[in-house]
N, C-alpha and C positions, 0 to 999 in steps of 0.2 A: 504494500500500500504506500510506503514513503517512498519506495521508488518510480511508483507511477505518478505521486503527488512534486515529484522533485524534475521528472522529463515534461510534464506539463507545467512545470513552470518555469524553468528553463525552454521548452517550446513557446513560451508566451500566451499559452492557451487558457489559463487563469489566473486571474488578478490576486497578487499579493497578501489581498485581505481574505480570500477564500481559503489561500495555502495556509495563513496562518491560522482561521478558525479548524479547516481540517485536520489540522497537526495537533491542536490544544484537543480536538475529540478524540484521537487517536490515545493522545498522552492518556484522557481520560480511560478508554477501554483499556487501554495497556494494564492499569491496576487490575482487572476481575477477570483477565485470561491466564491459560496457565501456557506456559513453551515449553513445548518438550524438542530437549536437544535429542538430536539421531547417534543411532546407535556407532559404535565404531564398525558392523557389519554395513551397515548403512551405507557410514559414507568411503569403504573401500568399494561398492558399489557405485556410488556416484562418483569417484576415481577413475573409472575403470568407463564408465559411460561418458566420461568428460575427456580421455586422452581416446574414445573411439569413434565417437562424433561430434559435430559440429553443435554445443550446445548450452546454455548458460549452465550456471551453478545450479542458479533455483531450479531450472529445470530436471539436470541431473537428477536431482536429491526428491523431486517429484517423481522420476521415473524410477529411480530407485526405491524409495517408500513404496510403489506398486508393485515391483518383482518381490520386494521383502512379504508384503502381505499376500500375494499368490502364492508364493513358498510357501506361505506359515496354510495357508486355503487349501492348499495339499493335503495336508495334515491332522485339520480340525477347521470345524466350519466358523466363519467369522458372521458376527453378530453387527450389525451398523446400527447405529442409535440418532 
């Protein structure tokens, strides 16, 4: 989200006081999520999809968290909530 809120304003596409109320809501959700860091299996994965295609980080580590959870799908079934 800050990175889409930073190329649009840097692209000039919203005014200054929009970037700064969006960032002050952001800061606000920021308190009552939780982040969960990736696993070190994780991100030898998104390693490994980052030196074999053409593709960002956040990407990678997107595409990686889906082979981890099809892996684990193998396994035992996954519940989504």
């Amino acid at each position: 989200m800050c990175i889409s809120l930073a190329r649009l304003e840097r692209e000039n596409k919203i005014d200054k006081a929009s970037v700064s109320k969006a960032f002050s809501r952001l800061n606000l959700l920021k308190e009552s999520w939780q982040q969960i860091n990736p696993s070190e299996d994780l991100k030898r994965k998104a390693i490994r999809l980052l030196r074999t295609h053409n593709l960002a980080l956040a990407d990678s580590l997107q595409l990686a968290s889906a082979i981890v959870l099809a892996d684990a799908a193998e396994k035992q079934s996954i519940l989504f909530v």
